[in-house]
Backbone bond lengths (Angstrom), bond angles and torsions (degrees), N, CA, C in turn:
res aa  C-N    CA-C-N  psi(-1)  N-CA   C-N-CA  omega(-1)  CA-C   N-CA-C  phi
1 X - - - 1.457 - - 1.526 110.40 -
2 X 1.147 110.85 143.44 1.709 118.36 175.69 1.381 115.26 -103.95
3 X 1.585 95.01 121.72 1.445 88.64 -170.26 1.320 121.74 -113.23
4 X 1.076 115.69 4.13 1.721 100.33 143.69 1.407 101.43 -127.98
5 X 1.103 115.28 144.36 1.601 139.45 -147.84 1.482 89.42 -100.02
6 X 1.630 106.44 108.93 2.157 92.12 158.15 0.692 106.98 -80.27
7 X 1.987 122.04 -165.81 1.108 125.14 -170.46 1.363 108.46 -135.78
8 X 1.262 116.22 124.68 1.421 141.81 -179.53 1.569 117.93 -79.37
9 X 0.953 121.05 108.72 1.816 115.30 178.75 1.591 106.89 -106.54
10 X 1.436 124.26 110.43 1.642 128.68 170.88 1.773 100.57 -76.67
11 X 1.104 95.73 139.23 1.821 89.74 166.01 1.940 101.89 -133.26
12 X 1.312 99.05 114.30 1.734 97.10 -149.26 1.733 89.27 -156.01
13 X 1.692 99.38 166.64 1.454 111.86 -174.87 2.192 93.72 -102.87
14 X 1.121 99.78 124.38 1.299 113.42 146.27 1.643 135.27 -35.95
15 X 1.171 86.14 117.43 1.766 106.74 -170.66 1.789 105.89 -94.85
16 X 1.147 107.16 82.98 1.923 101.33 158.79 1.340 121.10 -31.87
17 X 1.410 111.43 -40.92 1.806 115.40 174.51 1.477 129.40 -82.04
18 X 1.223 81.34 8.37 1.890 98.65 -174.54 1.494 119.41 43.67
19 X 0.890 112.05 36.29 1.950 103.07 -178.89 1.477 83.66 -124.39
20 X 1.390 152.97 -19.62 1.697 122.04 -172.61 1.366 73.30 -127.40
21 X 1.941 82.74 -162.92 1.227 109.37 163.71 1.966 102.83 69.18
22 X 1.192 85.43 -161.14 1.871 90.45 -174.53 0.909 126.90 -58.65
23 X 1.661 121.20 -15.54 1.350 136.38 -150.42 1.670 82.69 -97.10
24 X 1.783 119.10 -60.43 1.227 113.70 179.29 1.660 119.53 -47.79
25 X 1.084 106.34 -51.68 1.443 122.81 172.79 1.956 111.73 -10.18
26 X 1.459 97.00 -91.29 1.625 123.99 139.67 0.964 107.49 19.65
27 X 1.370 104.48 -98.82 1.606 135.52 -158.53 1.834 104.71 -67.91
28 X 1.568 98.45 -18.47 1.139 83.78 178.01 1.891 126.06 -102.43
29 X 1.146 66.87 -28.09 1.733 76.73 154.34 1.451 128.89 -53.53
30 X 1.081 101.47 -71.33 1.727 135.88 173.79 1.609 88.20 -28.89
31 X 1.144 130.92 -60.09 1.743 147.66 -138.67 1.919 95.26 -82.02
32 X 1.313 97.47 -39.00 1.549 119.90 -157.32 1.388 103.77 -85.22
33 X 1.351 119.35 -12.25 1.621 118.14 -164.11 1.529 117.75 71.50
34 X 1.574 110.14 46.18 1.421 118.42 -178.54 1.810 94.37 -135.99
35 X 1.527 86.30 140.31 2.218 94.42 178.15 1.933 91.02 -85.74
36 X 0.800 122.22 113.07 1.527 130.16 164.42 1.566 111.88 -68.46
37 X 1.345 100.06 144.80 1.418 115.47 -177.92 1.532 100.66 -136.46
38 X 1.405 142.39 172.78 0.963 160.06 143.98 1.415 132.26 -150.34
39 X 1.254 102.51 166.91 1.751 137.46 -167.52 1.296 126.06 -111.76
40 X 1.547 149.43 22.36 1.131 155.92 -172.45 1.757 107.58 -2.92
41 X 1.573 118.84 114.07 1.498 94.88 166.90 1.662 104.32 -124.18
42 X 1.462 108.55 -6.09 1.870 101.56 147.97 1.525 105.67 -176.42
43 X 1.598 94.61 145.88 1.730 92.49 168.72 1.188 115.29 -88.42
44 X 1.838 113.96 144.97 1.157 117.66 168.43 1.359 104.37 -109.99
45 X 1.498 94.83 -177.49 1.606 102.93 176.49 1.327 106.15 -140.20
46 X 1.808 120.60 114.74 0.826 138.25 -144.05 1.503 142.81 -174.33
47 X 1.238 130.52 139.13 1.511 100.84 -178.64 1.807 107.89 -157.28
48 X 0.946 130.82 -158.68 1.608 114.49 -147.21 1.912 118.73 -75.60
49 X 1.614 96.06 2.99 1.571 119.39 -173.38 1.530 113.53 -106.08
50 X 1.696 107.64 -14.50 1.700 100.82 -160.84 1.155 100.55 176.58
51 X 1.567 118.19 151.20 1.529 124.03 160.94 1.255 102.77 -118.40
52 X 1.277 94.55 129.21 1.774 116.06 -167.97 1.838 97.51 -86.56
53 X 1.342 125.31 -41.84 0.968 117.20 -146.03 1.873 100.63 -173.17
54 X 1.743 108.81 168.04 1.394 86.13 -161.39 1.833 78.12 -173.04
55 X 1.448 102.92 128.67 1.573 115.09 -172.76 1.411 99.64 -124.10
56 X 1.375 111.15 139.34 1.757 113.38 -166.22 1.676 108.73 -111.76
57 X 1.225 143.57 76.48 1.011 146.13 -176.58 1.646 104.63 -32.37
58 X 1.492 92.06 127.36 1.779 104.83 148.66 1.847 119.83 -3.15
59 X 1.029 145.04 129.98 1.751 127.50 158.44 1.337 94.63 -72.74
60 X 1.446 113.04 -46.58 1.674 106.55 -179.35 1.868 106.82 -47.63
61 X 0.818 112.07 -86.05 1.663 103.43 172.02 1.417 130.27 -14.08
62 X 1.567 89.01 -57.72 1.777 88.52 -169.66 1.526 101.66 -61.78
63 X 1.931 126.80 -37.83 1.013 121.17 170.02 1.257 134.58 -48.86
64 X 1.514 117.51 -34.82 1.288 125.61 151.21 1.811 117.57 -52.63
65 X 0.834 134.45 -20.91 1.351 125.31 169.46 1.171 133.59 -88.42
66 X 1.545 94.75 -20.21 1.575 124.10 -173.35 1.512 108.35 -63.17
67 X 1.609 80.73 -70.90 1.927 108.29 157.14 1.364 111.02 -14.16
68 X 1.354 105.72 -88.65 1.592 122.19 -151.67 1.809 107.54 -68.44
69 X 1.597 123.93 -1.60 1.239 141.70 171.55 1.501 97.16 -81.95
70 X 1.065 122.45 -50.20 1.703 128.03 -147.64 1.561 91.72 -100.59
71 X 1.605 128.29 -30.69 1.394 112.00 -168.15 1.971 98.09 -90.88
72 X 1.032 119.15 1.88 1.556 121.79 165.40 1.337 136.18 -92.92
73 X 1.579 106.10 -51.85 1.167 116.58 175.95 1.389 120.00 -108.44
74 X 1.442 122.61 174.88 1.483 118.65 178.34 1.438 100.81 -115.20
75 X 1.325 119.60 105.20 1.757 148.11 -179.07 1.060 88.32 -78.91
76 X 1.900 97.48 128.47 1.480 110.13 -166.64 1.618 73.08 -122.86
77 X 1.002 133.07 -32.60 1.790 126.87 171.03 1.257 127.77 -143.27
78 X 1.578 102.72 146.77 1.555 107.99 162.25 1.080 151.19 -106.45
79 X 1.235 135.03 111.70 1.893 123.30 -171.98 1.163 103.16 -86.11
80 X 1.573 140.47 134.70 1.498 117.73 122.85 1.543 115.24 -106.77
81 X 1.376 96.53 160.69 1.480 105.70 178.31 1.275 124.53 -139.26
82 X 1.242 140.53 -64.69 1.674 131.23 167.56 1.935 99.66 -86.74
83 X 0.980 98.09 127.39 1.830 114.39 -172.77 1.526 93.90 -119.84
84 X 0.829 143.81 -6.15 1.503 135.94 -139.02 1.355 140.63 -18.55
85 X 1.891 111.15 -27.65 1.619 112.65 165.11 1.487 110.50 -125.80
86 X 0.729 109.13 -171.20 1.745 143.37 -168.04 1.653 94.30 -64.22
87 X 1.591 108.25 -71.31 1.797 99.49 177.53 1.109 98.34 -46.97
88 X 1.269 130.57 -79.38 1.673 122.83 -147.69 1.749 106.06 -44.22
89 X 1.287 108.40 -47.23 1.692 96.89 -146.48 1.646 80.42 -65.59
90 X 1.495 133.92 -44.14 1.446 140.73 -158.34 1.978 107.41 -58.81
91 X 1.297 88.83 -34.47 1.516 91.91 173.94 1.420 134.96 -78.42
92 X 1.461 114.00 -47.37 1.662 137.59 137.06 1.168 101.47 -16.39
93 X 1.173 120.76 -94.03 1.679 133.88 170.79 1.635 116.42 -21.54
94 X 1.593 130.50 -41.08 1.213 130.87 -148.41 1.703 80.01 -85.45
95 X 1.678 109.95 -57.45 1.452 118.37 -170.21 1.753 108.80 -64.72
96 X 0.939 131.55 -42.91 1.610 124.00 172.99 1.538 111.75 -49.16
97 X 1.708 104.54 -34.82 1.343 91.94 -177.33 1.583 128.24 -98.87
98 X 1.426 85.27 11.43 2.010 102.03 -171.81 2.097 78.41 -105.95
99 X 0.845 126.78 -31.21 1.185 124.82 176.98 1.199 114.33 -53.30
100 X 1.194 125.58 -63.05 1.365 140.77 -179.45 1.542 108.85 -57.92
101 X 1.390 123.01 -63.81 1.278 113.60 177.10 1.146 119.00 -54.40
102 X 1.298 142.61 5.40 1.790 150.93 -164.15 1.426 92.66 -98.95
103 X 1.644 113.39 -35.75 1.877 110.36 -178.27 1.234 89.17 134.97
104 X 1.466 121.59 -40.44 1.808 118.61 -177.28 1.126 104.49 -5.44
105 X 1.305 120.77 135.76 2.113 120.42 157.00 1.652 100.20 -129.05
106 X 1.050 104.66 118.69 1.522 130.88 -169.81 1.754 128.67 -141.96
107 X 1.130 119.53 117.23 1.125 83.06 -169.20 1.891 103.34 -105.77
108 X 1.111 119.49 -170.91 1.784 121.45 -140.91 1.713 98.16 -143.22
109 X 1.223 117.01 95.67 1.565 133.73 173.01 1.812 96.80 -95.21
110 X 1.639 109.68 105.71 1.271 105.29 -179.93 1.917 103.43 -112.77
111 X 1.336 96.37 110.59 2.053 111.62 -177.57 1.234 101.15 -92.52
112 X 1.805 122.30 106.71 1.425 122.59 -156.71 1.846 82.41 -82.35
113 X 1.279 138.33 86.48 1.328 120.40 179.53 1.845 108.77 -73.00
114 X 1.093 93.25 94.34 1.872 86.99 168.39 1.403 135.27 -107.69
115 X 1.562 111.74 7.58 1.158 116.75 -171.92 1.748 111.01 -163.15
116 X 0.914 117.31 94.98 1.401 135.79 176.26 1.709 111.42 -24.99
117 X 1.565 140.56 114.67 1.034 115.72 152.85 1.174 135.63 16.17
118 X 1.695 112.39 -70.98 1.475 109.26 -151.77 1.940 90.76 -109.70
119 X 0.814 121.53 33.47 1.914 133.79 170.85 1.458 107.13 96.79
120 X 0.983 142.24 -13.32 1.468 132.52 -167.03 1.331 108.50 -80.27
121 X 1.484 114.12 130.97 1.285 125.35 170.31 1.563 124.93 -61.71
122 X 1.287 118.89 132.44 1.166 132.84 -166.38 1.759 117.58 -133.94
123 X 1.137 112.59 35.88 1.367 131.05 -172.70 1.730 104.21 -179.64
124 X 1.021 95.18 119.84 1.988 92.80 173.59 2.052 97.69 -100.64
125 X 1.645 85.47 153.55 1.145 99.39 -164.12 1.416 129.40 -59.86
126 X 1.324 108.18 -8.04 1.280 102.74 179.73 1.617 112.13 -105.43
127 X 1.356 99.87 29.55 1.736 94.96 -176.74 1.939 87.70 -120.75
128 X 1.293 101.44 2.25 1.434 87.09 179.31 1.774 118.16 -76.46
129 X 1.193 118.39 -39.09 1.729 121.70 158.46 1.407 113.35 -58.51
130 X 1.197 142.53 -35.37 1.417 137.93 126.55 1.504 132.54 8.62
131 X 1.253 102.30 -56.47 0.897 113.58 -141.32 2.119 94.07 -110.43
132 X 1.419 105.30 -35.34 1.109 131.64 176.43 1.999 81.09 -73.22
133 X 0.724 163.98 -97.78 1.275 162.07 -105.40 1.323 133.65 -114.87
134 X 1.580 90.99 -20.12 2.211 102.75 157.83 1.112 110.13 -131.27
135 X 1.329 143.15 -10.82 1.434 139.40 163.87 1.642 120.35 -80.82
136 X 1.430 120.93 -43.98 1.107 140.38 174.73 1.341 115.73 -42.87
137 X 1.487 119.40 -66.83 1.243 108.20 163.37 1.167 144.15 -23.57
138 X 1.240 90.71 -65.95 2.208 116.14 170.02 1.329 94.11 -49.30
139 X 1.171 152.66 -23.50 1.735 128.63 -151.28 1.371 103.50 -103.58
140 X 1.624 112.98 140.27 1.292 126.39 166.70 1.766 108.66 -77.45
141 X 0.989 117.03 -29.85 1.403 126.27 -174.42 1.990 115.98 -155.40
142 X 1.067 117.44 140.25 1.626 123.93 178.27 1.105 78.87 -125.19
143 X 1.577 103.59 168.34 1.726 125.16 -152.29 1.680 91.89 -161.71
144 X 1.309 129.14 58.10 1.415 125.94 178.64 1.599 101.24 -85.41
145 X 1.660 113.87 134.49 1.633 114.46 161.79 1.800 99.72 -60.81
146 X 1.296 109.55 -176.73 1.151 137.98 149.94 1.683 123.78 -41.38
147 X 0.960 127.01 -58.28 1.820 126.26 154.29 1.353 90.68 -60.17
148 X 1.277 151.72 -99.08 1.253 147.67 -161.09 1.799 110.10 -12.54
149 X 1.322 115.71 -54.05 1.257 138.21 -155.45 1.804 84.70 -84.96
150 X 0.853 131.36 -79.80 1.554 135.69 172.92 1.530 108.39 -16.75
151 X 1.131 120.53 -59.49 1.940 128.40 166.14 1.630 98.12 -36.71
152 X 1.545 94.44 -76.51 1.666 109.02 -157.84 1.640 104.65 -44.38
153 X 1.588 113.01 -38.66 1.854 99.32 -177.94 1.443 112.03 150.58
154 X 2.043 110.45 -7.12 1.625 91.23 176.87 1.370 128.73 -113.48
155 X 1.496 92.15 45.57 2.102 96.40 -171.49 1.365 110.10 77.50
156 X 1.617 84.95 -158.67 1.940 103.69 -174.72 1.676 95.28 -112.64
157 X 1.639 101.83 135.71 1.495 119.36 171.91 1.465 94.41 -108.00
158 X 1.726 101.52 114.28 1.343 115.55 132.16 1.383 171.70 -120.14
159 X 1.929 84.16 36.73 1.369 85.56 178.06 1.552 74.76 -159.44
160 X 1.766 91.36 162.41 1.679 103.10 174.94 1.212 146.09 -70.34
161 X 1.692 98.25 -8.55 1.558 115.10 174.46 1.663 100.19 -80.17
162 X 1.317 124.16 -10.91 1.059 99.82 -171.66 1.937 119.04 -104.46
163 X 0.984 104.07 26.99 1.335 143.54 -143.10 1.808 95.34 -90.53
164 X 1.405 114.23 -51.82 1.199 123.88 -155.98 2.048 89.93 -97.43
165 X 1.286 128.36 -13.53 1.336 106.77 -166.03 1.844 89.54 -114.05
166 X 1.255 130.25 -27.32 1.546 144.29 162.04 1.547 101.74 -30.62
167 X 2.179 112.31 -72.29 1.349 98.50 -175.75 1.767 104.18 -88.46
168 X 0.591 135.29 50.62 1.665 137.57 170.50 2.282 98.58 -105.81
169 X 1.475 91.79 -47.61 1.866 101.61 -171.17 1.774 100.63 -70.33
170 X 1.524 100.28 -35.59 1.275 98.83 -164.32 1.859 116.27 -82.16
171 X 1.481 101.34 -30.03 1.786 125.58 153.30 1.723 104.94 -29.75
172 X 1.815 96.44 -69.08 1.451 84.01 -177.94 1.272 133.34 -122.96
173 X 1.675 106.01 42.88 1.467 128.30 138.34 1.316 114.83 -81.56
174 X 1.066 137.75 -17.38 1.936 144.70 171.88 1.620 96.11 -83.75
175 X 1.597 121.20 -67.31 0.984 119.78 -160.95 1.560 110.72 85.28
176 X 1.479 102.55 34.63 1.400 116.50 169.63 1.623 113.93 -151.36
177 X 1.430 118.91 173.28 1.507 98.78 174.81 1.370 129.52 -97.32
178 X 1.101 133.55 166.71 1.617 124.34 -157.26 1.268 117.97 -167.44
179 X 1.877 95.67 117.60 1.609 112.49 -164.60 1.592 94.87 -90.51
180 X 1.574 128.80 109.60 1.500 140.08 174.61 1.016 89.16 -66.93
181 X 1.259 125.08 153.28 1.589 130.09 174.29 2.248 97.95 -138.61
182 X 1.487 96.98 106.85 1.497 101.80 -178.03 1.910 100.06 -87.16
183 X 0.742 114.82 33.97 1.349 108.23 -179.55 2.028 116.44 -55.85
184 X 1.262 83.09 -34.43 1.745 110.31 173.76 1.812 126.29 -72.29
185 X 1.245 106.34 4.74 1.300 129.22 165.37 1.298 117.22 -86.90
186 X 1.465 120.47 66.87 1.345 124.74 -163.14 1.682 114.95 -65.96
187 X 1.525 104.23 -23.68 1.591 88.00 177.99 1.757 125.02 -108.53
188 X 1.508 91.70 18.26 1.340 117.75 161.68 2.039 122.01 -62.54
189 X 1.401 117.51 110.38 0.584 129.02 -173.56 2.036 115.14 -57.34
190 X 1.146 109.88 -12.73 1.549 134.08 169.64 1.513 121.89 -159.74
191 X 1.554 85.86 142.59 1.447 93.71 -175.21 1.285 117.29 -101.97
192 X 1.636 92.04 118.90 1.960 106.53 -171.42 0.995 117.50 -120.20
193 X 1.520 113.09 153.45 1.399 135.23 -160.36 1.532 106.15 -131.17
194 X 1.238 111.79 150.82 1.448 124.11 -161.30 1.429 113.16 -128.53
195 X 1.048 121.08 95.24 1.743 110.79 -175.12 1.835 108.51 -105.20
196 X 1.019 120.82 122.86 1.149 159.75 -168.07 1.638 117.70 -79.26
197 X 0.945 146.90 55.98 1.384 134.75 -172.71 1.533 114.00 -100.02
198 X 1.574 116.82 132.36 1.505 108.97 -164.48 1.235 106.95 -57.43
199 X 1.301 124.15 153.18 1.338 155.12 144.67 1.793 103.91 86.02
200 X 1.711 113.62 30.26 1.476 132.87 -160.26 1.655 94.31 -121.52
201 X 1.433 107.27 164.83 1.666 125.64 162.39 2.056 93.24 -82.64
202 X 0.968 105.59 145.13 1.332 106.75 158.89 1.352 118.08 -58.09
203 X 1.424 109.27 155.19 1.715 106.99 179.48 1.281 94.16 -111.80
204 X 1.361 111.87 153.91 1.795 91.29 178.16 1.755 99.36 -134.73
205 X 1.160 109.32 138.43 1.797 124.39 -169.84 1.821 92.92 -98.52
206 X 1.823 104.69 137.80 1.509 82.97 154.88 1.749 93.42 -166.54
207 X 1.165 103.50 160.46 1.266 136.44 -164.54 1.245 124.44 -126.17
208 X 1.911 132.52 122.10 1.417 118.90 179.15 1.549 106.86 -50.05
209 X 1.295 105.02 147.91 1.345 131.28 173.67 1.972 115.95 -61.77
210 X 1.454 122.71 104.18 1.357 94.29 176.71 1.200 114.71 -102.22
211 X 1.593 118.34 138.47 1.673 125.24 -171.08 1.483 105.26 -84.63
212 X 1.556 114.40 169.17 1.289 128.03 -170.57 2.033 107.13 34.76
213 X 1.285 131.24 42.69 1.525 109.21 123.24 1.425 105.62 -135.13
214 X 1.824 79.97 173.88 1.187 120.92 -156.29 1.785 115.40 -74.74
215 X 0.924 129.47 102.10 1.301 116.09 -163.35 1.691 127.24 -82.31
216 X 1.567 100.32 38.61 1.164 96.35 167.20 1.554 126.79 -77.28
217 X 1.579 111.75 170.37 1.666 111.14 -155.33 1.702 119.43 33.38
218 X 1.157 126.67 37.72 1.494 121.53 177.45 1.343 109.83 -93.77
219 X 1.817 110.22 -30.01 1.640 104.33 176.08 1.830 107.53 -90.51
220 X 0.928 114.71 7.09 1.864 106.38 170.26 1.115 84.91 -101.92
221 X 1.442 138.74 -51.95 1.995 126.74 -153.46 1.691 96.14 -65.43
222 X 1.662 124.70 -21.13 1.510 107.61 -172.00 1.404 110.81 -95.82
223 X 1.676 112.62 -31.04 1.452 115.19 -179.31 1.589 122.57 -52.38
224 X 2.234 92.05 -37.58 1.726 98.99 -172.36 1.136 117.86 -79.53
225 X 1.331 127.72 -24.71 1.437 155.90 129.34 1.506 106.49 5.43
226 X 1.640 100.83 -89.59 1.537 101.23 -176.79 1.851 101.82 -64.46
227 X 1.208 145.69 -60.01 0.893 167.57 -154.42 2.090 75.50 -29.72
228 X 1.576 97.12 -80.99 1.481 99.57 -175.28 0.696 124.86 -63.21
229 X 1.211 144.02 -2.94 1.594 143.72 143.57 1.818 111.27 -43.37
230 X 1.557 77.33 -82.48 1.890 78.26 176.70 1.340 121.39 -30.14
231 X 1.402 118.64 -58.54 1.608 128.00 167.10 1.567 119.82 -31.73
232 X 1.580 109.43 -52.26 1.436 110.05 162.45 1.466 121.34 -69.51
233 X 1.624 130.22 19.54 1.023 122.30 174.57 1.655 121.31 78.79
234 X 1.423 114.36 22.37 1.544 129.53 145.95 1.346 115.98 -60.37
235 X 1.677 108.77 133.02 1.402 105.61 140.52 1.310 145.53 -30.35
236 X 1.020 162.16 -174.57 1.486 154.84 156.65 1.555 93.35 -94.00
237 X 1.420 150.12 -40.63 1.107 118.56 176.60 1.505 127.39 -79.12
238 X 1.184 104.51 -14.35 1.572 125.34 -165.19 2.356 82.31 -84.36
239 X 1.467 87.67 -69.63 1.893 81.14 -175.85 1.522 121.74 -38.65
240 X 0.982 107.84 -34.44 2.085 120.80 174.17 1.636 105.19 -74.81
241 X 1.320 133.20 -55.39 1.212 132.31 161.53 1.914 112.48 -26.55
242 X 1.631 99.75 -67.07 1.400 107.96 -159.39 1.654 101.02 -63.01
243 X 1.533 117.77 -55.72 1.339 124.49 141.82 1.827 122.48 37.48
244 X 1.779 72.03 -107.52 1.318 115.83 170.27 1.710 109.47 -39.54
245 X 1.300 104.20 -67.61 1.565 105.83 166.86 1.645 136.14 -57.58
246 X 1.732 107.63 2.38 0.782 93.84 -151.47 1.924 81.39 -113.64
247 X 1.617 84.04 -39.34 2.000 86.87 171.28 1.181 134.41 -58.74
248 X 1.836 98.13 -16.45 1.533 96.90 -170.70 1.645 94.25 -81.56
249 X 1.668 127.94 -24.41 1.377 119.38 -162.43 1.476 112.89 -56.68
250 X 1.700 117.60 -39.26 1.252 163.44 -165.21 1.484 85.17 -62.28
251 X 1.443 124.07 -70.73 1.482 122.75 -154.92 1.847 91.25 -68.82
252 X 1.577 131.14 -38.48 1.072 126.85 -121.47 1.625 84.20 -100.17
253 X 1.437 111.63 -45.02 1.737 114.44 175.79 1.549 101.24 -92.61
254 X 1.441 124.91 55.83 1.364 112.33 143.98 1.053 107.00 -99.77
255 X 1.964 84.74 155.33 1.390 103.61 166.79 1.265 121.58 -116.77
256 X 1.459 115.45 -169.79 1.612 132.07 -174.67 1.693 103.24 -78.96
257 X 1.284 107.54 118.52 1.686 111.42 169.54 1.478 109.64 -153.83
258 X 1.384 129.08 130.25 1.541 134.34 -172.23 1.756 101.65 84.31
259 X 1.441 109.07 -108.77 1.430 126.27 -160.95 1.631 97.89 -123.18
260 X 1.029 112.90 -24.23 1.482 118.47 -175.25 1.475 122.16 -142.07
261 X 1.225 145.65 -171.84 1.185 164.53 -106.58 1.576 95.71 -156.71
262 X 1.356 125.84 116.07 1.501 149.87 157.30 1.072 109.35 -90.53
263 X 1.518 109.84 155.89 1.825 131.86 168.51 1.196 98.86 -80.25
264 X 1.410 114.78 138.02 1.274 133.06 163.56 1.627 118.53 -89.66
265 X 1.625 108.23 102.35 1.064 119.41 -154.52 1.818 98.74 -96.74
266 X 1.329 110.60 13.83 1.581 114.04 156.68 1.483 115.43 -142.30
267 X 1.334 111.82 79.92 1.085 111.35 -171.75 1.256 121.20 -96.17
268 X 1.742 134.66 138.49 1.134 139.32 -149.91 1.133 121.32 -39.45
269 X 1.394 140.92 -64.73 1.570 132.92 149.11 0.941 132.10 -4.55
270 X 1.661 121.75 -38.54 1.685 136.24 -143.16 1.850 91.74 -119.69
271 X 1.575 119.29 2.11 1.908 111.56 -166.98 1.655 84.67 -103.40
């Protein structure tokens, strides 16, 4: 048990279906022994089949929330994850880095979210160099799936051995470190992850594979995951480890809700 709770700030788009997005965020914190905070940067409307629709908050606003998180508490970490344009990621970016020069010590989980589970775009294209060029810096760790990783520059992975030398090229094409997440290797007998640290062998995490679910919210429940780890004063390999263990519990005690099967974002181990 953690007994004094840091504080975790998500800065993420809102999930109507409650399984990703901020809502996952939350829950995952909360689960992890982290006090959650958040940043709204748009509501969607949505749920584990489709995004119907998608509202882009103010930057002025979201800065106002940003603000009033950072002028209270002392943020021991940051996630972002759905950014969707050019202002937002540019604004995020202006304040992380006026943050930092103030003395802030924080550390910075950046989840390039660009593409929704079920195909819908969740980043427009011109915030993707953006994002590569004022966010990037700031990050202790990015957390791109496999499509994610395909954008950024290292092809198509198809198979799991190749997993560990993919985020090693892509580590130091960013010039940051980078947990690959093969979760998307469907006929992979385990689902492996590749963490990347410059001038390191990859470490590689892996987990039996579970068939028939749905993997929505699985890349916000693992990013916020490590995010609060680090915050409690984890390593970065040790925070991806615990992570890892902590998403697979999530996939392993879901249950049936709507049409399909949710992560169980309090899973017995974690009460």
């Amino acid at each position: 048990m953690v007994k004094n709770h840091p504080v975790a700030l998500t800065i993420a788009g809102s999930d109507s279906g409650g399984g990703a997005g901020i809502q996952a965020d939350l829950k995952s914190f909360q689960s992890t022994g982290s006090f959650g905070t958040s940043a709204i940067t748009c509501i969607t409307a949505q749920n584990p089949e489709g995004v119907s629709g998608i509202l882009e908050i103010d930057p002025d606003f979201l800065e106002k929330q940003i603000r009033a998180v950072f002028s209270y508490f002392s943020v021991a970490a940051v996630k972002t994850g759905m950014l969707l344009s050019k202002e937002i990621v540019s604004r995020v970016a202006l304040l992380l880095r006026e943050f930092r020069r103030e003395g802030r010590i924080f550390r910075y989980v950046l989840d390039p979210v660009m593409v929704a589970s079920s195909g819908a775009s969740l980043l427009r294209e011109d915030a993707v160099d953006s994002i590569l060029d004022e966010l990037l810096p700031l990050a202790d760790l990015i957390t791109p799936n496999l499509d994610e990783g395909k954008i950024l520059g290292i092809g198509k992975i198809r198979r799991t051995t190749e997993m560990g030398a993919a985020a090693e090229t892509l580590s130091e094409k960013l010039k940051t470190n980078v947990l690959l997440k093969g979760g998307h290797l469907k006929d992979a007998d385990k689902a492996v992850d590749a963490l990347a640290i410059s001038g390191r062998s990859a470490t590689i995490y892996s987990k039996p594979f579970i068939r028939d679910f749905y993997p929505h919210g699985t890349g916000c429940t693992y990013s916020s995951a490590i995010a609060s780890y680090l915050a409690q004063g984890d390593s970065l390999e040790v925070s991806v480890s615990k992570g890892k263990d902590f998403l697979h519990s999530t996939i392993v005690q879901a249950y049936s809700i709507g049409r399909s099967k949710t992560l169980n974002h309090l899973p017995k181990e974690y009460r």
